[in-house]
C-alpha positions as CSV (number, residue, x, y, z in Angstrom):
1,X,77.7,70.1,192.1
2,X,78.8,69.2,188.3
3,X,81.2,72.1,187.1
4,X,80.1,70.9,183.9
5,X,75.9,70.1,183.7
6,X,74.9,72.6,187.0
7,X,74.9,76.2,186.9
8,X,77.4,77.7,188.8
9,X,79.1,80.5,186.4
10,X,78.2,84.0,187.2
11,X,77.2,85.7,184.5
12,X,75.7,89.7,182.6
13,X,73.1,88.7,179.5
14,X,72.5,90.9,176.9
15,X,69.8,92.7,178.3
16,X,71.6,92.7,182.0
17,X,70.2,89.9,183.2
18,X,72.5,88.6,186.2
19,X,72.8,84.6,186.7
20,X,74.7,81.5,186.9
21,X,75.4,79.3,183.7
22,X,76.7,76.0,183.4
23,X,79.3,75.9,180.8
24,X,77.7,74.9,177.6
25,X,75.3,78.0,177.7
26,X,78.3,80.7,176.3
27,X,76.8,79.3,173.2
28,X,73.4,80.3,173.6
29,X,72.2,82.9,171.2
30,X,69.0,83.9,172.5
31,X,69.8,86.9,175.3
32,X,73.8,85.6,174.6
33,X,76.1,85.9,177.7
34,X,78.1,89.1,177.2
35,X,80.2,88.5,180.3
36,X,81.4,86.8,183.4
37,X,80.7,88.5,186.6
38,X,83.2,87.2,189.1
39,X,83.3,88.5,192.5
40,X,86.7,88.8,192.2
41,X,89.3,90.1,189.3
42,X,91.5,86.7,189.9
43,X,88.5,84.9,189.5
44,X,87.2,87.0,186.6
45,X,90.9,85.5,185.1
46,X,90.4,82.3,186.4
47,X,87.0,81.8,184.9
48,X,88.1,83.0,181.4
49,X,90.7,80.4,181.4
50,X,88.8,78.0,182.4
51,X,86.0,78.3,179.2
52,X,89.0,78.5,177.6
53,X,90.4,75.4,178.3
54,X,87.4,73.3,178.0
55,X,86.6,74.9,174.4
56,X,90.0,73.7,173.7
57,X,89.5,70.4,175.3
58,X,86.2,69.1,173.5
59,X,85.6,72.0,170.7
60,X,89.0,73.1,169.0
61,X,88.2,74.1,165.1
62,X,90.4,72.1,162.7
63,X,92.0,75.1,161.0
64,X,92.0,78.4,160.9
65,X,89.1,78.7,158.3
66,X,87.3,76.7,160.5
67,X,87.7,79.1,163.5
68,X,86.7,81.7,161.4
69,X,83.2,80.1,160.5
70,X,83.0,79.6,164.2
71,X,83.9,83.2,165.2
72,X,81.3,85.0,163.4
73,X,78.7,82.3,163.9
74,X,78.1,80.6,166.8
75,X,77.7,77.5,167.2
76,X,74.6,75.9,168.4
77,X,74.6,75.2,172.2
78,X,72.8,71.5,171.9
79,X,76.2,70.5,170.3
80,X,78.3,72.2,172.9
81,X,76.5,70.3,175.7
82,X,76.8,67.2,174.1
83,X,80.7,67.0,174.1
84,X,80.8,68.8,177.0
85,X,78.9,66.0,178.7
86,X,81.2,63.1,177.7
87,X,83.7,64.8,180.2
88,X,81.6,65.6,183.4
89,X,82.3,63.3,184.8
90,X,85.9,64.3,185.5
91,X,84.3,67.5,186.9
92,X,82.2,66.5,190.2
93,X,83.0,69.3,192.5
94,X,82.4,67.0,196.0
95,X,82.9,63.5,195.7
96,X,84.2,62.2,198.9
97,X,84.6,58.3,197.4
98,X,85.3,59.2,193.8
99,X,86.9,61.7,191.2
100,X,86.5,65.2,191.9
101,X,87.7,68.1,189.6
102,X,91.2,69.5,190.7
103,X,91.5,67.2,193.3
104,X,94.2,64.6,194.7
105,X,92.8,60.8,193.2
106,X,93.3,59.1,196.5
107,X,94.1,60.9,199.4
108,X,92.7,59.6,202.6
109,X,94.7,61.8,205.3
110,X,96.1,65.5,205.1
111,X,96.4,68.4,206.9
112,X,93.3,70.0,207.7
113,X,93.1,73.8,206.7
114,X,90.6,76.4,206.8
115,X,88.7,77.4,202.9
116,X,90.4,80.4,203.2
117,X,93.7,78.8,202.5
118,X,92.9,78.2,198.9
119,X,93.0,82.3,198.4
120,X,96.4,83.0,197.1
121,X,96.6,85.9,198.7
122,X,96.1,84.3,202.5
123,X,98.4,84.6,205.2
124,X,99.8,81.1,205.8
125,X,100.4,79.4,208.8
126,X,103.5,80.9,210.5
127,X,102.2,84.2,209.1
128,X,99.7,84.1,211.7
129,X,101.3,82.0,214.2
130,X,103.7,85.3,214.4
131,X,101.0,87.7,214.6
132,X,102.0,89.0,210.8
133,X,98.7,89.4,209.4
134,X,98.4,93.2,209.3
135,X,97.1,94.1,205.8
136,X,95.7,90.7,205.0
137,X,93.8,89.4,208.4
138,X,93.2,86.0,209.1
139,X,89.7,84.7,209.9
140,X,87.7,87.1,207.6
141,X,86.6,84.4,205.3
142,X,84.7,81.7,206.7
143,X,82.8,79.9,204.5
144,X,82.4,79.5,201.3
145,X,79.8,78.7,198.6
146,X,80.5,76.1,196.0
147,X,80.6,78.1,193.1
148,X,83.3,80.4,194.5
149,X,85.3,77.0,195.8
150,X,85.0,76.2,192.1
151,X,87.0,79.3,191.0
152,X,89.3,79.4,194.1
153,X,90.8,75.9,193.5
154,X,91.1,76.5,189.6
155,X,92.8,79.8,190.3
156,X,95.2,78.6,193.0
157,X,96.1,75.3,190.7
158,X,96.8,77.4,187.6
159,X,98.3,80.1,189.2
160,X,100.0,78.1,192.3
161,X,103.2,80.1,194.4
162,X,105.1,78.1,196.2
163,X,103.6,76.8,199.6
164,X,106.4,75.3,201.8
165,X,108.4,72.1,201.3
166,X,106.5,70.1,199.0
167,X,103.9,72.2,197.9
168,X,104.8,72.7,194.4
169,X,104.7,75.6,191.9
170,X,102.2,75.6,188.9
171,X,103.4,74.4,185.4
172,X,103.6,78.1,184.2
173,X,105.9,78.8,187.9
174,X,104.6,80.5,190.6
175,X,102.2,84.0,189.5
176,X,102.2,83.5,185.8
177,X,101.2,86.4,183.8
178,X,98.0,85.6,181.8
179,X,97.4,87.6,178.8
180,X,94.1,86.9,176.8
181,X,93.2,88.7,173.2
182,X,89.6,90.9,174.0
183,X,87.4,92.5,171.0
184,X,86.9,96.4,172.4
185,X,83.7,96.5,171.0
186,X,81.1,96.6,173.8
187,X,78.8,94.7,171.4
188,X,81.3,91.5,171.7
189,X,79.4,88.6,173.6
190,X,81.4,86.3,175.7
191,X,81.7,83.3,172.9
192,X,83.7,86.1,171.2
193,X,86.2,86.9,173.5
194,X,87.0,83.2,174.5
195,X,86.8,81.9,171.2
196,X,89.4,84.5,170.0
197,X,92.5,82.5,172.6
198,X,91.3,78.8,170.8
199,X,94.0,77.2,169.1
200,X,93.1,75.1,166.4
201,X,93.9,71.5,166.0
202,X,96.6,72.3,163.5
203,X,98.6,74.0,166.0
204,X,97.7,72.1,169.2
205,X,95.8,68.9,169.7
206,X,92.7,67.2,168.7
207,X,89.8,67.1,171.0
208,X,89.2,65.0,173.6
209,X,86.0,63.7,174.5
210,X,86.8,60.9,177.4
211,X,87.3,61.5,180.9
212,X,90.9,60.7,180.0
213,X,94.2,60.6,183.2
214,X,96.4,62.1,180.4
215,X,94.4,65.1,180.1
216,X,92.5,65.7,183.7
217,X,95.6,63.8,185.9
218,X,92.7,63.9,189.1
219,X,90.9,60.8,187.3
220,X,94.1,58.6,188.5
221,X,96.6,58.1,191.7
222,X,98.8,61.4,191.9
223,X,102.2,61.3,190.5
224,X,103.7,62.1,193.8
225,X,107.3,63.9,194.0
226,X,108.6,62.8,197.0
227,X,111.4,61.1,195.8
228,X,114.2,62.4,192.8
229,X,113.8,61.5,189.2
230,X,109.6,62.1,189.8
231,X,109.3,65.2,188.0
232,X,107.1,65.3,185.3
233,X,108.4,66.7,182.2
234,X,106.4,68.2,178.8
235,X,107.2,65.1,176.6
236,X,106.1,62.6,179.2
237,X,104.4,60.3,177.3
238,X,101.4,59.7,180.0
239,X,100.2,63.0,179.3
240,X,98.6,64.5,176.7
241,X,99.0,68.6,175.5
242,X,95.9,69.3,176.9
243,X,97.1,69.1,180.4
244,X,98.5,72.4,180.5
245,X,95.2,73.8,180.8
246,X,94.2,71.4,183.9
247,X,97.6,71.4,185.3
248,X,97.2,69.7,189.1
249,X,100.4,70.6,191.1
250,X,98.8,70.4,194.5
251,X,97.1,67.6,196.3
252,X,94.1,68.8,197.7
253,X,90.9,67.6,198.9
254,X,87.7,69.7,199.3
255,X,85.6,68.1,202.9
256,X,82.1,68.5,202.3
257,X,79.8,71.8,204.1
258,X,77.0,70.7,205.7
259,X,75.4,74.2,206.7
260,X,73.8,76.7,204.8
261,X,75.2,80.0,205.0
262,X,76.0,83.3,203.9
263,X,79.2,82.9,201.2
264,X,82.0,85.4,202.6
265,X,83.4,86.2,199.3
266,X,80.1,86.3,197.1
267,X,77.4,87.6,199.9
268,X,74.9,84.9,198.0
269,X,73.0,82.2,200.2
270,X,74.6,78.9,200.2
271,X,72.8,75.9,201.1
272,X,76.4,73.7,201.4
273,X,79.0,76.1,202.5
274,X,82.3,74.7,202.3
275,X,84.6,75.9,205.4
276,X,88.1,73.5,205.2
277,X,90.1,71.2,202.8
278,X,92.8,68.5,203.4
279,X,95.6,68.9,201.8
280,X,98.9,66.8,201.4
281,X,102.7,68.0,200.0
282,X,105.0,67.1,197.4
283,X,102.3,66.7,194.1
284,X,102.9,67.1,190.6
285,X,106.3,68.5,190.2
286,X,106.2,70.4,186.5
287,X,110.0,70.8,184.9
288,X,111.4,71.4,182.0
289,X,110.8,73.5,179.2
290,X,106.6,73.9,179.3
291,X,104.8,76.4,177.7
292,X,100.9,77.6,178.4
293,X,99.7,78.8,175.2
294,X,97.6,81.9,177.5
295,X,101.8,83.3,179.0
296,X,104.3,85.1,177.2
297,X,107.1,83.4,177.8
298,X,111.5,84.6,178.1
299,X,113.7,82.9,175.8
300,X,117.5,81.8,176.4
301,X,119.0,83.0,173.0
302,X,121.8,80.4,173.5
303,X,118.9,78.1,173.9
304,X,120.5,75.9,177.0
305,X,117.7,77.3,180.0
306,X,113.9,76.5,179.3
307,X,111.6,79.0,178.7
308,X,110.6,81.5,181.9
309,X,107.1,82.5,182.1
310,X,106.9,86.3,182.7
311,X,105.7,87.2,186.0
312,X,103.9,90.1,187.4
313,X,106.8,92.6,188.4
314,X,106.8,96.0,190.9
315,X,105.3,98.5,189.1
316,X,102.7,97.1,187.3
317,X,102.0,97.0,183.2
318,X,102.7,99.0,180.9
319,X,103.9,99.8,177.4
320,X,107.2,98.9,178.3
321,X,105.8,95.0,177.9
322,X,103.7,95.8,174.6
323,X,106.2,94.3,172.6
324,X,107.0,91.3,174.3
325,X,103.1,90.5,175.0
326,X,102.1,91.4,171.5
327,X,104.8,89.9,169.5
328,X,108.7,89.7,170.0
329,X,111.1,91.8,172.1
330,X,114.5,90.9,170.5
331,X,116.2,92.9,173.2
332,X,115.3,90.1,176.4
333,X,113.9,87.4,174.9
334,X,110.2,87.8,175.2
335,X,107.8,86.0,173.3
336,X,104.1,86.8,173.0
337,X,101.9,84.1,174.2
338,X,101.1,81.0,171.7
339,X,97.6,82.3,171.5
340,X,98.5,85.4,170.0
341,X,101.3,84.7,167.9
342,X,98.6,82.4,166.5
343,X,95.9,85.1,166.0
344,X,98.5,87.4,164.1
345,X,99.9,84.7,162.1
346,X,96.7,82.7,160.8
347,X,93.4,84.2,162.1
348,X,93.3,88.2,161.9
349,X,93.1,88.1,158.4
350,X,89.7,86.5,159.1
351,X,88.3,89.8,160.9
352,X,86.6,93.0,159.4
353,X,88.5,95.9,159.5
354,X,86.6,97.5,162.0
355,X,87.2,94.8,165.1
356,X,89.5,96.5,167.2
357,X,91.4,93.7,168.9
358,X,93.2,94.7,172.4
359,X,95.3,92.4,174.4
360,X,94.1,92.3,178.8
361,X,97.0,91.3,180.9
362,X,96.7,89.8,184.5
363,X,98.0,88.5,186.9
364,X,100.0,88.3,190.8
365,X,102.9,90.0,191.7
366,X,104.3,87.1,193.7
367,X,107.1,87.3,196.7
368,X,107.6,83.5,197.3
369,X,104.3,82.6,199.0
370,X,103.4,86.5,199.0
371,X,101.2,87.9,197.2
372,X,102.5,91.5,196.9
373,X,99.3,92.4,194.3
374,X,97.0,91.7,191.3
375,X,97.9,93.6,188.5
376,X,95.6,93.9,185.0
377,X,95.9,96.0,182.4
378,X,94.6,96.4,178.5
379,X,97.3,96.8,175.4
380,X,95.9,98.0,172.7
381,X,96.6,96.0,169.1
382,X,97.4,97.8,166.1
383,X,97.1,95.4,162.9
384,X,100.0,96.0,160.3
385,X,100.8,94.0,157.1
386,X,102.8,91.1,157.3
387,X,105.5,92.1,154.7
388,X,105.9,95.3,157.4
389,X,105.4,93.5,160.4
390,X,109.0,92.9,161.4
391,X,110.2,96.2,160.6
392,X,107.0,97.7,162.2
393,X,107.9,95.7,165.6
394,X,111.8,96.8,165.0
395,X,110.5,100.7,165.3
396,X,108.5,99.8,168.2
397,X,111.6,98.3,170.1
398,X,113.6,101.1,169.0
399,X,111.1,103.5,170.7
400,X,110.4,101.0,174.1
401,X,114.7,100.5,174.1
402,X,114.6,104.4,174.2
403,X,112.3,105.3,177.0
404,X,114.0,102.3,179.4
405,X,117.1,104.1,179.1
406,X,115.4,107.2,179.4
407,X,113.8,106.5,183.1
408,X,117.3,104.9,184.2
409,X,119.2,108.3,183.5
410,X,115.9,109.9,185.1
411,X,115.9,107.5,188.2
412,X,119.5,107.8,188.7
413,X,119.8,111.4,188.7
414,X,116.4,111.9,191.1
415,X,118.6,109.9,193.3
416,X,121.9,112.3,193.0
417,X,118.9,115.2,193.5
418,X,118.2,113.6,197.0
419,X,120.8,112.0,198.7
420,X,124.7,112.6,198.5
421,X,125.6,109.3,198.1
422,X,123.4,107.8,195.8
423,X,124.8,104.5,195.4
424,X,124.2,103.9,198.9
425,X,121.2,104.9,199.2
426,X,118.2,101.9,199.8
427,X,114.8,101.9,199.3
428,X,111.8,101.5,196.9
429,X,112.1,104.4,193.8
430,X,109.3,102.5,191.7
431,X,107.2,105.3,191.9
432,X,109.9,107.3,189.6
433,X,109.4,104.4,186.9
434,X,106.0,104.3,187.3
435,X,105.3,108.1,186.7
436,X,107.2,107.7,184.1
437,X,105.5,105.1,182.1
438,X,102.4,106.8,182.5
439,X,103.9,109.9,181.6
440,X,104.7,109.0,178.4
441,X,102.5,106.3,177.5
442,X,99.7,108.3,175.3
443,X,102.5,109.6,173.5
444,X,103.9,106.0,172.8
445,X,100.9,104.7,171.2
446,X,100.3,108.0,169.1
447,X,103.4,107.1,167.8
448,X,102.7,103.4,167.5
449,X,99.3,104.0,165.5
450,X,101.7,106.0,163.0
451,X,103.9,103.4,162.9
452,X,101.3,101.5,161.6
453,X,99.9,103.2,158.9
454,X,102.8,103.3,157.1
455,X,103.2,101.5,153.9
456,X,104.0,97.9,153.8
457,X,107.4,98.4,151.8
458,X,108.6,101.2,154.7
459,X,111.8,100.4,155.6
460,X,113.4,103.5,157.5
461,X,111.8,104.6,160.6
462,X,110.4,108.4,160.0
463,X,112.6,110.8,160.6
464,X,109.7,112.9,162.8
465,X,108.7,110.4,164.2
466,X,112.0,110.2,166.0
467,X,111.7,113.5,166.4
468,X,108.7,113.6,168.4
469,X,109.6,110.6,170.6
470,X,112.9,112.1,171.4
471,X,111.5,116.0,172.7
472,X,108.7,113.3,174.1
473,X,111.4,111.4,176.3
474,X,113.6,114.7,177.1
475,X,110.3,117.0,178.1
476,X,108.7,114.3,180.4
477,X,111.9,113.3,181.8
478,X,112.7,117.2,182.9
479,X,109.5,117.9,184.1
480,X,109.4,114.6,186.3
481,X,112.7,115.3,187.3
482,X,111.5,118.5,188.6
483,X,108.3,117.4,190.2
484,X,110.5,114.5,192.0
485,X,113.4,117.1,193.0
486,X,111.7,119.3,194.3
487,X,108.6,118.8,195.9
488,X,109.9,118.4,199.2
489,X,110.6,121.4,201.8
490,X,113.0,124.0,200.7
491,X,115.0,123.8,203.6
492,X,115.8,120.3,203.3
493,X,117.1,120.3,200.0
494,X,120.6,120.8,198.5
495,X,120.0,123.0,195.5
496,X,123.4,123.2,194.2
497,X,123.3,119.3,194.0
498,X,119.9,119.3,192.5
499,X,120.6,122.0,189.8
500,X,124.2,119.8,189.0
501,X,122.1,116.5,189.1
502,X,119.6,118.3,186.4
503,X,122.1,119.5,184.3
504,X,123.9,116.0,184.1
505,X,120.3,114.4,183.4
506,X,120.2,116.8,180.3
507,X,123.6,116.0,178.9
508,X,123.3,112.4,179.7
509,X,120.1,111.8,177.9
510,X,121.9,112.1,174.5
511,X,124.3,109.2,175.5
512,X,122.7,106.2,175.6
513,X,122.4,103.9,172.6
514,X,119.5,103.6,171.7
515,X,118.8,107.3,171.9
516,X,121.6,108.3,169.9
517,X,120.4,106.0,167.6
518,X,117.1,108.0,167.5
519,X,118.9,111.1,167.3
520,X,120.4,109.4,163.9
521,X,117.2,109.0,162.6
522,X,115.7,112.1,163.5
523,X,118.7,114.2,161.6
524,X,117.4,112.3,158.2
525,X,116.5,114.5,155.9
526,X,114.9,111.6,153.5
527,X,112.2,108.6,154.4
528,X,113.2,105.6,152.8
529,X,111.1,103.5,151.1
């Protein structure tokens, strides 16, 4: 199979047709494709960034203008075929004496693994030598189809945890967080929502229409890591920019399937389905200070540590990373992906007002080689000026700043509630934060949408606004306070230490920084403008 001339992408049409595309057909017009219909939400991810990267390989617009033409016409899907086709042949999915996509150049032994093991979320070898599968059972999936082999190898290349000695992490680290810009308009087809994450050739890299090492590093001998000094760094002049999208950090190689077959993870009929892959450590070894333009990244202010991709976390998403995925948070360093600091600097302008734009966030929470869980979530985006936007993004870290020390005064007293030593005390408390966030997060984007509409010479937060966030903050955190406290038998609790613990969460609330700051703004008797 040719990831790039067979059909093999699952797919809704316009009408609700279900089927499988090859590549160029996002372009076709007639009955367009509307969206990808993965049997999986890492592969729905997965797939995304793979258009993504191939619109960006052969099809980048030369300007911003140019995108724009692009975005609100779509191009004819003759044309995208055509320079799509000058690079298939870097995308054979089984070719046992030649290039195949993803896969190790030349690689004629390697440990022999069950399909399975390309899932990120697998149980690995000593896992189940020990007996430790429990939640995640070894053995359930035994084949599978090619088109789903397809998406697992992308997703575990892109996305690759560590795997053992040798088995390197991907170029964004282990469990990057992805986050792609969406239209929330169900009338959006799915040229729209990939087109909207395209970099133009201003701001990245003209295309390239060759089967080229430098962009797809399977087309030559791996640059193996086994020895120091083989790390391959972003300004390595044997690759090209474009690799970031078709980074290759493990050496793997797919063994053909001979039987037909029921695919495991699909439940389609497979005429080839593929059940193991040999595999070989120490690959591509990524250093340095790369950045995927689809991850928000962490920033050392002093600039003297290379940038951090941000990572799925405990707790899942929330508006507590609305800041740092949709612009700038000042406070730690985060940085909105390149994708989207692109789309607010150069291309909004381009859209009618009436294209709500959100921001969908994905990716693994990863413990090593664990995966702990998938998370995805959708941020709304507000659109603001650009004379206001820094001091609109200012307000919006003064209100996120506020509610984090908000739930640490709330954790920490829940804590003093329960137990009487509450520094001592072990365990997992996420569901405090978590509750929380959710508490308070309809409320937050009220306030954001405000925030917004105010006009572009505003220089002074409101002083209501303020207001409102601050009883907002103070109600939630009582009431959760009292829901945590106290939901447990009455005989088991200490109410004189619960009622002190309340009483302290009250008073202690007014203390921190960033909500005396508030308070500040909320005894303003004048708006500036």
């Amino acid at each position: 199979m040719n990831l790039i001339t067979d059909p093999w992408i699952p797919i809704i049409r316009a009408d609700g047709t279900r089927e499988k595309i090859a590549p160029w057909q996002i372009a076709e017009q007639q009955n367009p494709v509307m969206e990808i219909a993965a049997p999986r939400p890492d592969f729905q991810g997965a797939l995304y960034q793979f258009l993504i990267g191939l619109l960006q390989t052969v099809a980048p617009p030369e300007d911003a203008r140019a995108w724009a033409e692009k975005w609100q016409v779509v191009p004819d899907a003759e044309e995208l075929r055509v320079r799509l086709k000058k690079i298939a042949d870097a995308f054979e999915l089984i070719n046992p004496d030649g290039i195949a996509f993803l896969q190790d150049f030349q690689m004629p032994e390697g440990e022999q693994k069950d399909i399975a093991a390309l899932l990120i979320e697998a149980p690995g070898g000593k896992t189940i030598k020990d007996n430790l599968d429990h939640f995640i059972k070894a053995g359930t999936v035994e084949g599978i189809c090619e088109s789903c082999v397809a998406t697992a190898l992308f997703t575990l290349q892109t996305n690759a945890p560590s795997g053992g000695v040798g088995h390197r992490v991907g170029l964004r680290g282990g469990g990057p967080m992805t986050t792609l810009l969406r239209p929330e308009n169900h009338s959006a087809n799915l040229w729209q929502k990939l087109w909207l994450n395209v970099l133009t050739v201003d701001e990245a890299a003209p295309a390239s229409l060759s089967v080229s090492p430098n962009v797809f590093s399977w087309c030559a001998p791996t640059r193996v890591s086994d020895k120091p000094g083989s790390a391959l760094l972003p300004n390595d002049a044997s690759i090209d920019w474009l690799h970031v999208y078709w980074c290759m950090p493990r050496r793997i190689r797919l063994e053909p399937g001979n039987d037909s077959g029921i695919c495991t993870l699909c439940g389609e009929e497979c005429a080839h389905l593929l059940t193991h892959f040999r595999t070989k450590n120490y690959g591509m070894n990524y250093e340095g200070p790369w950045v995927h333009p689809l991850t928000p990244y962490r920033y050392d202010p002093k600039h003297q540590a290379p940038p951090l991709s941000l990572k799925g976390q405990q707790g899942g998403l929330g508006y507590r990373h609305w800041l740092g995925f949709v612009w700038k948070d000042e406070n730690n360093g985060d940085q909105a992906a390149v994708s989207i600091q692109s789309f607010f600097e150069q291309k909004s302008r381009y859209l009618s007002d009436d294209q709500n734009i959100g921001i969908w966030c994905f990716g693994y929470d990863m413990d090593n080689m664990k995966a702990r869980c998938w998370y995805e979530h959708h941020l709304p985006v507000v659109s603001v000026d650009q004379e206001y936007r820094e001091v609109f993004f200012s307000f919006v870290g003064d209100l996120i700043a506020s509610a984090k020390d908000a739930v640490k005064e709330l954790r920490s007293q829940i804590k003093a509630a329960w137990f009487s030593r509450p520094k001592d005390a072990k365990g997992d408390t996420s569901m405090i934060d978590q509750s929380f966030w959710q508490a308070t997060e309809a409320d937050f984007y009220q306030q954001v949408h405000r925030l917004a509409q105010l006009p572009a010479d505003t220089r002074s937060m409101p002083a209501n606004t303020a207001l409102e966030w601050l009883q907002t903050l103070r109600r939630n955190c009582l009431d959760l306070f009292d829901h945590w406290s106290l939901e447990g038998e009455a005989e088991d609790m200490d109410l004189k230490r619960v009622v002190k613990a309340r009483r302290f969460l009250d008073t202690n609330l007014n203390k921190a920084k960033s909500i005396k700051k508030l308070h500040d703004k909320a005894k303003s008797t004048k708006e500036v403008a």
